[in-house]
N, C-alpha and C positions, 0 to 999 in steps of 0.2 A: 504494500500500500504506500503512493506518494502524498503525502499532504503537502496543499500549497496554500501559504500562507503569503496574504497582500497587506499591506496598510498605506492611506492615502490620508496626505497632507490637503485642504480645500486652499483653495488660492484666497477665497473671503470666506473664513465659518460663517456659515447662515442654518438655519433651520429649515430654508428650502434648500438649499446645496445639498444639506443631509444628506438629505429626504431624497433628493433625485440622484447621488451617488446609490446609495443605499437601495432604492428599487430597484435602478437597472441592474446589478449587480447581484439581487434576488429574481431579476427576472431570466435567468440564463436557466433556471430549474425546467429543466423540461426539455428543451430547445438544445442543451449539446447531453448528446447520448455518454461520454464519459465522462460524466462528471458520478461521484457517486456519493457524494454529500456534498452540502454547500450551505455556508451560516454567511451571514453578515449582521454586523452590528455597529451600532455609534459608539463613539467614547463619553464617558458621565463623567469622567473626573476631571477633564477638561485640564490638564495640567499645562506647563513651557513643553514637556516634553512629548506629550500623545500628539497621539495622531488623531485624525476625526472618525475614520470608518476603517474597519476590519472585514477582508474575507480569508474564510477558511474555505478550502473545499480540498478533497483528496481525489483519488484517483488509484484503479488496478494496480496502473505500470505508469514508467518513464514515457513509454511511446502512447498511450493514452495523455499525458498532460500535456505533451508537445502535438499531439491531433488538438487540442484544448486550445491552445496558444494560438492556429494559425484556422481556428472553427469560422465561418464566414459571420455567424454572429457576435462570438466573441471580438475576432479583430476587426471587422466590420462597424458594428454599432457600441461597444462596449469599450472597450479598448480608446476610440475617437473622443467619446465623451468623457471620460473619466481624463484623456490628458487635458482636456478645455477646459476642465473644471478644477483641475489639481495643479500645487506647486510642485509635490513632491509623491513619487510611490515607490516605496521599498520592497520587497518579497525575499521569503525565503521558499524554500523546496527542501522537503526531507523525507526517509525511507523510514519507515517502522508503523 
């Protein structure tokens, strides 16, 4: 199992920013065939150092996350909006 983990800085914190980070980002449920969980959440503690929105999602194998990476909706519609709307996105990738 790959877990991929994102976090996104918002270029302005807004409560609609959130909001429309945060749905498109639940909206991928469904729409790409390997994904095989998928969370996302805001950050509450609002600190210097958080980020605003978290995704988690995992995946079988390595070549399942990279079909994920170049998916026409992922890179397509997701991918576009989150860098328009973001300073900053960090990710890790791990096995276990």
């Amino acid at each position: 199992m790959i877990t991929h983990i994102v976090l996104f800085k918002l270029k302005e914190c807004s409560q609609e920013g959130v909001a429309a980070v945060h749905g498109k980002l639940l909206s991928m449920q469904g729409k790409i065939e390997q994904l095989r969980h998928l969370e996302a959440g805001a950050d509450i503690i609002r600190s210097e150092r958080s980020y605003d929105v978290a995704l988690v999602t995992r995946f079988d194998s390595l070549e399942d996350l990279q079909a994920y990476q170049v998916h026409p909706y992922h890179a397509g519609e997701v991918i576009p909006l989150m860098r328009s709307l973001c300073s900053s996105i960090v990710a890790v990738d791990y096995e276990g």
